[in-house]
C-alpha positions in Angstrom: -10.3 15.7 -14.5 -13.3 16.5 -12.1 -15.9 14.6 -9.6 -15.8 11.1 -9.3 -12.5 10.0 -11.5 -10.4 12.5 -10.3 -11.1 11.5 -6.1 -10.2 8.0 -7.4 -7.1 9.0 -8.7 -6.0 11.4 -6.0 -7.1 8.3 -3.9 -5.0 5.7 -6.0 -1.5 8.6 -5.3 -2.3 9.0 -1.6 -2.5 4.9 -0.8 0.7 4.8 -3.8 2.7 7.7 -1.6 1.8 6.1 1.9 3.0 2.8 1.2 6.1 3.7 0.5 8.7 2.6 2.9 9.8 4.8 5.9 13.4 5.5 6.4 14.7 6.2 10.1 17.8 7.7 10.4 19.7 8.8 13.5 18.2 9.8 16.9 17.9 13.6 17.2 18.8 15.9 19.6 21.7 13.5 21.0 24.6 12.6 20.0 25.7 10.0 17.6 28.0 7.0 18.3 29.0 7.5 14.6 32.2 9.0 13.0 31.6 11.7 10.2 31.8 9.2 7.4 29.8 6.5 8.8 27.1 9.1 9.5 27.8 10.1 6.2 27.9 6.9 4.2 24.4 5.9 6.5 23.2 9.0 5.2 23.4 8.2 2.1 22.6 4.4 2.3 19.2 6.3 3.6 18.5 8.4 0.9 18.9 5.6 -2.2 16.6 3.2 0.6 13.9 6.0 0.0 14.5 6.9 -3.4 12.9 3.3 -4.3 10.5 3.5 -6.6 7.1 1.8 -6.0 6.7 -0.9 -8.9 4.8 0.1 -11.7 1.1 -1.4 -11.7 0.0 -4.1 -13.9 -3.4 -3.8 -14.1 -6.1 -7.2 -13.5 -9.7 -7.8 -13.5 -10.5 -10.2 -11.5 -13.5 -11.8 -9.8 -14.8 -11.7 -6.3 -14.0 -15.0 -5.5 -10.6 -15.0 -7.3 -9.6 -11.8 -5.2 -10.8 -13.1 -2.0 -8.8 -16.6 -2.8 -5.9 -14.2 -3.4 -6.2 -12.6 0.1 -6.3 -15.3 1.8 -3.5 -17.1 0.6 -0.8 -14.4 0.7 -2.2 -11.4 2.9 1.5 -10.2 3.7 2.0 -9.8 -0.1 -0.9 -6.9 0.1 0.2 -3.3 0.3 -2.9 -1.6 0.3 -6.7 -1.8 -0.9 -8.6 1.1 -2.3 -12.7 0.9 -1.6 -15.0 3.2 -3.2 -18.7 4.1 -2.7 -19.7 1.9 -5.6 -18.2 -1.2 -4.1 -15.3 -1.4 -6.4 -11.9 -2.6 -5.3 -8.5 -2.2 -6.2 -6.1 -4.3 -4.3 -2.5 -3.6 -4.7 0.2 -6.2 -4.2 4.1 -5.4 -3.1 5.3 -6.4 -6.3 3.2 -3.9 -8.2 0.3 -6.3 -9.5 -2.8 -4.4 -9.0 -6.3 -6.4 -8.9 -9.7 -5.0 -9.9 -13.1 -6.4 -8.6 -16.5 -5.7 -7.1 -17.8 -7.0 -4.0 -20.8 -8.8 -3.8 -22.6 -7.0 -0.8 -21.7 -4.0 1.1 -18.9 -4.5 3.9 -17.8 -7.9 2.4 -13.9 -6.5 1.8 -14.0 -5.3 5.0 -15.3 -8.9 6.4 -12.5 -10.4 5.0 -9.9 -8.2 6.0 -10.9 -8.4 9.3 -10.4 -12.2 8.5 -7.3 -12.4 6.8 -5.2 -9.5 8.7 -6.5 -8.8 12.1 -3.2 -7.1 12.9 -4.3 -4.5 10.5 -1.5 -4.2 8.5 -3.1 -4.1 4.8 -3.4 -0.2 4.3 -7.0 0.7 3.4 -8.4 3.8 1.9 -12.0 4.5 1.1 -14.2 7.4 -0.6 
């Protein structure tokens, strides 16, 4: 793969391997309040916490106005949302759905994010 398919699917891994969750295991550098097998039964609830897999994608096409409807009803259910150059968006949800559409005007997705999650939790990644 080279040029433009190839940044969008190196872009599509990076937003898939941030959004996986972070696990935080003991302080360092002090000491634990923890006997050796509870350090080592957390350590090990720690590692099958991170070896979740992200849910595979199913794959929509949807319409402006369908994603925007989407957003805006459940913006905690969004993960992340890839933007490219062309104005084509892929918006994936927690429970792997993955929805396809093109905004209408330039900086519309960014609009509505601004709208729909001014905490600025939704992950975003552009190219």
């Amino acid at each position: 793969m080279t040029g433009r398919p190839a940044r969008s699917a190196l872009l599509a891994l990076l937003v898939a391997l941030a959004c996986e969750k972070k696990v935080e295991g003991p302080p360092s550098g002090g000491a634990s309040d923890l006997s050796p097998a509870q350090a080592a039964r957390s350590g090990a609830e720690s590692v099958a916490h991170a070896a979740e897999p992200i849910p595979v994608p199913r794959d929509t096409v949807v319409s402006w106005g369908e994603l925007t409807k989407l957003l805006r009803s459940a913006p905690d259910s969004v993960r992340a949302v890839l933007h490219t150059n062309d104005g084509k968006i892929a918006a994936t949800l927690r429970d792997g759905h993955r929805y396809h559409a093109v905004e209408p005007t330039s900086g519309a997705l960014f609009k509505l994010l601004r709208e729909v999650d001014p905490a600025g939790h939704i992950l975003i990644a552009t190219e």
